[in-house]
N, C-alpha and C positions, 0 to 999 in steps of 0.2 A: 852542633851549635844552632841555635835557635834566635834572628836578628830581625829584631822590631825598625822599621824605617818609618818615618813622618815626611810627609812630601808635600811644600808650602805651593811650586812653583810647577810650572813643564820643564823647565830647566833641570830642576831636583832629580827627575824621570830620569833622565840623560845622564847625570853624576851618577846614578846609583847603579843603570841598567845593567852597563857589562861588569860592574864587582860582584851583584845580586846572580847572573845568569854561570859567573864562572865561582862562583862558593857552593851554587847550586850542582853543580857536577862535582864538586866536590862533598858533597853529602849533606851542608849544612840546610836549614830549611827558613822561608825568611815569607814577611808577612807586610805589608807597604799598607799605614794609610795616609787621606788624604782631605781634602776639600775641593770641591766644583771652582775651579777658579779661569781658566782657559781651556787646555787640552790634556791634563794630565790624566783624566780618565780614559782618555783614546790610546793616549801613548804608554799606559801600564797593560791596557789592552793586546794592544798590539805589539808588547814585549812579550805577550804570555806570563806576568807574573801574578801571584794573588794578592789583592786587594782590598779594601774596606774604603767607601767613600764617608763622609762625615756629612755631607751634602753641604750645600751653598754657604760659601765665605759671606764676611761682614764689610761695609764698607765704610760705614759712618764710626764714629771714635766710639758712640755708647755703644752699636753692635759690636765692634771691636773687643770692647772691654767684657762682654756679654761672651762672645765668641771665645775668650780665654778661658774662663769659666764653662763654660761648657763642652769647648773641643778638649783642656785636661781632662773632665770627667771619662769623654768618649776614649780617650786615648787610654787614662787608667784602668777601663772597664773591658775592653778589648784585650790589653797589656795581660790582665788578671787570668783571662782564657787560654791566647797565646800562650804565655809563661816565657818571654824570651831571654836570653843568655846576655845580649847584648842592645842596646837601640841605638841607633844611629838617625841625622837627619843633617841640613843644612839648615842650622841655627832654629830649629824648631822649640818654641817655651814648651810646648805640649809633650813633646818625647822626652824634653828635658825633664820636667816637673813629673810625667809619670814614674822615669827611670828612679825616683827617690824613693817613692810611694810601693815600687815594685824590689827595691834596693839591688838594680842592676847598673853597669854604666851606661854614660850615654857618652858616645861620640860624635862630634860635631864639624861639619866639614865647612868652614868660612870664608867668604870673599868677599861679601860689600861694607864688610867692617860698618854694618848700620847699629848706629851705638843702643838706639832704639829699644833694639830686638836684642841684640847680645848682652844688655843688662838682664832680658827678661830671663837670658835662659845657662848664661856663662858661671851663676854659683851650684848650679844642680849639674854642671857638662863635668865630667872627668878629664879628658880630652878633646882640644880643640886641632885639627889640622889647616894649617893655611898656607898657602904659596910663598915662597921669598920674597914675590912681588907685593906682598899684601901691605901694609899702611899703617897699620896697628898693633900696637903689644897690648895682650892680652894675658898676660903674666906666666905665673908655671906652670898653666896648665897648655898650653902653646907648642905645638912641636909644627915644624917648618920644613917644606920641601920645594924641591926646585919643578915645579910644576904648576899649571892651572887645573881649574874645575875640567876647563873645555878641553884637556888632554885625557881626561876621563873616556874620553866617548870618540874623539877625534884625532886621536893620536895614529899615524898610520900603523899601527898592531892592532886597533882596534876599528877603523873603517875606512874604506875603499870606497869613493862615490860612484853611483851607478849611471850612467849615462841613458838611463830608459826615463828618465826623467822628462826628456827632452816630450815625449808620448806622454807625459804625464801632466805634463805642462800643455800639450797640445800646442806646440811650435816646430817649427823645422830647425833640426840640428846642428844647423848654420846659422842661424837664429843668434841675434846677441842681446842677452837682457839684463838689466839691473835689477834689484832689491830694495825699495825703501821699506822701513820699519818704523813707522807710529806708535808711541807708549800711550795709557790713556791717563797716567798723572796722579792714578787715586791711592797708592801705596803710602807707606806712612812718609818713607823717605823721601818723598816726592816735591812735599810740601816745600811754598817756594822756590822750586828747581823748576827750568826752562829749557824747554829744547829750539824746532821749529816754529815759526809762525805760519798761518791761515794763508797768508799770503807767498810766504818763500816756501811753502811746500807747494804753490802754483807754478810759481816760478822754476823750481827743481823739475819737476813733473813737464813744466811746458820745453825746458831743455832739452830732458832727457828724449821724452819721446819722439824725437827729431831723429834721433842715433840708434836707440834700442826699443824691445818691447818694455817695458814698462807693467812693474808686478810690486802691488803696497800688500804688506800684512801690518795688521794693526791691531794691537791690543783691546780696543774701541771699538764703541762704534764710529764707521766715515759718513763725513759729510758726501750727501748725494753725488756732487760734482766727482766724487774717488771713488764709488763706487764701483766700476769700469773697470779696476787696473788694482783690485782687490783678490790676490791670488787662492784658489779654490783649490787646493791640496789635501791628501790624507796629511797631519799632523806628523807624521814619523818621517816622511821625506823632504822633510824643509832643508835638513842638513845638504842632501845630495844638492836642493835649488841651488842654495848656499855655494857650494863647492864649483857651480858650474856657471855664476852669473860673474860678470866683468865687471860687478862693483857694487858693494852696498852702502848707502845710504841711510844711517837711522837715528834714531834715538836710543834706542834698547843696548845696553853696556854687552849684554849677555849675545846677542847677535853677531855685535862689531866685531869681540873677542872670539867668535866661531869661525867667524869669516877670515879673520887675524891666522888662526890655527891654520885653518884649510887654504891659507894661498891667495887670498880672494882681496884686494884691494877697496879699503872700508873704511868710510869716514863717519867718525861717531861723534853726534851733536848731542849734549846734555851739559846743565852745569853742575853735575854730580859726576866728580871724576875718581875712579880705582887704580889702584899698584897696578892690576894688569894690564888697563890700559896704555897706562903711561909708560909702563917696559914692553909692551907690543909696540908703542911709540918710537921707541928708541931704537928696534928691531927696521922702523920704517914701513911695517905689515899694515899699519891703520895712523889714521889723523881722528886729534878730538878738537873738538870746539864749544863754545861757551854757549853758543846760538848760533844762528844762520850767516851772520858774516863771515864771509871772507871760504864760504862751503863750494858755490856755482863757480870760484874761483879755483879749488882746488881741483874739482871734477875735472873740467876743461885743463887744466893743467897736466892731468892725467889722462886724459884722453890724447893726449898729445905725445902719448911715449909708445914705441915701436913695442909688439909682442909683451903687452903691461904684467898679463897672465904669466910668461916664461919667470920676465925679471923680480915679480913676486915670490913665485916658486925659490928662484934661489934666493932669497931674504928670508924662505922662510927653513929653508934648510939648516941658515944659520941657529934661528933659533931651536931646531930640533935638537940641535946636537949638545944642548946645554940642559936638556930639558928631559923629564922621565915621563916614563909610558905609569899614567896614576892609579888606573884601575890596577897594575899590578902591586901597585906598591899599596892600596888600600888593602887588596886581598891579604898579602905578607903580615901588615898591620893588627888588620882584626883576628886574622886566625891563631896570630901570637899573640894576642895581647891578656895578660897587660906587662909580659916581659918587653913585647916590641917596643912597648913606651922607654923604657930604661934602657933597652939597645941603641936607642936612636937617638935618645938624650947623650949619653956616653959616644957614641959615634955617629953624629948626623951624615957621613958618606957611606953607612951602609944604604941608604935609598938610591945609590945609584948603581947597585947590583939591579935595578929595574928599569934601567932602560927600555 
């Protein structure tokens, strides 16, 4: 089998990695492209998978609408060479709109329910996958599982954080540090959405660095004064940061929710809120907020609890146990489809043979 992916995001990277690497030992042969948008050229890189960039995304609404236009072509034109069996993506119009044009399916994997994008691209998807947690019906084309994106990639079957980090971070291994995360605002769904202000990310920053080392990544560029505390990693071991810092701080939904996964005590400021955050919520694993109030509040609140790291661990065990290992169950999906679709409609608990 032969599976076209579209990849909008570095996030995408991550969902697709280990279903791409373990299809691939399975004999199937799979082809990713993409657009320059952060680090998703680093991180297809350094999965060893093959690739096609599209080069530099659009940001203003006319390059936008330009960039439709032209990133379908590039996707069709590509699609025609390839010849693949299946395409897949995380709500991409481009995979979607080519898979017509090519008369293949296109599978789609959902989670920010941005109505936006999924009108673009939900009449040309065959199937949509989305979490239990998700927020939206998106009619019969819809099949549901009890998982997140971020179990894709971070599900304990699928990774194990590596504590050389510590040397990669250049601190000492006794070292305690936090994670803020900066979005920079320009996405479509962004628009009047608010996280941080100029001033309470001073304020965070002047707290924190009292306690811990103090490491921002930012979608953006930082203002001078953050420049300092602007963490300089290869892109593929963010996760491991992730895994080993005593608390993240951000705006970025996709972060909070990683951090949520792996153990790691995370409060997520935006006023664009998801199914998974708000059931990572209820697990106790993350706090969200609408803006900065009531944030240097929760921190210090949380600083103040004996072995924070243990008593996350086991909150997060809870949620484990309710919860499937995704990359198997995408694997099980695509390689049967399109009976998987009608098995899983007829019996949505076969998905939990994949724990």
């Amino acid at each position: 089998m032969k599976i076209l992916i579209d990849i909008g995001h570095p996030g995408h990277v991550h969902l697709f990695k280990n279903f791409a690497l373990e299809m691939q030992k399975r004999g199937h042969e799979f082809l990713f492209t993409c657009r320059e948008k952060e680090f998703e050229i680093e991180l297809l890189k350094a999965s060893g998978l093959r690739f096609i960039s599209f080069g530099k995304k659009y940001n203003t609404t006319i390059g936008k609408i330009f960039g439709l236009l032209k990133f379908d072509i590039m996707e069709i034109l590509h699609g025609l060479k390839f010849r693949p069996d299946i395409l897949m993506s995380h709500g991409s119009p481009y995979a979607a709109h080519a898979s017509v044009v090519l008369g293949k399916p296109h599978i789609s994997m959902e989670d920010t329910g941005n109505m936006e994008q999924v009108r673009l691209y939900l009449p040309f998807t065959n199937s949509v996958l989305t979490s239990n947690a998700f927020h939206k019906e998106l009619g019969d084309r819809q099949i549901w599982y009890d998982g997140y994106h971020e179990l894709a990639y971070l599900h304990p079957n699928r990774f194990v954080a590596d504590p050389g980090i510590y040397d990669v971070l250049k601190i000492n291994p006794d070292a305690k540090y936090v994670i803020l995360r900066f979005v920079s605002w320009n996405a479509s769904h962004d628009v009047n959405q608010s996280g941080l202000s100029i001033q309470e990310k001073r304020e965070l920053i002047d707290y924190l660095e009292k306690k811990y080392t103090v490491f921002i990544s930012s979608e953006g560029k930082l203002p001078d004064e953050f420049k300092k505390y602007q963490i300089r990693i290869p892109p593929e071991e963010m996760h491991n940061v992730l895994a080993y810092a005593c608390m993240f701080i951000g705006e970025g939904a996709t972060m909070a929710s990683e951090c949520a996964v792996l153990g790691t005590p995370a409060l997520y400021i935006n006023s664009i809120m998801a199914g998974t955050i708000r059931e990572q919520e209820k697990y106790g694993l993350l706090f969200s907020f609408k803006n900065g109030e009531g944030v240097l509040s929760k921190i210090k609140e949380l600083d103040e609890i004996p072995d924070l790291k243990e008593v996350f661990k086991k909150r997060l065990e809870k949620l484990l146990k309710d919860k499937i290992d995704v990359t198997s169950f995408m694997v099980w999906f695509v390689e049967n489809y399109p009976q998987s679709k009608k098995a899983i409609i007829d019996n949505p608990k076969i998905q939990l043979e994949y724990k």
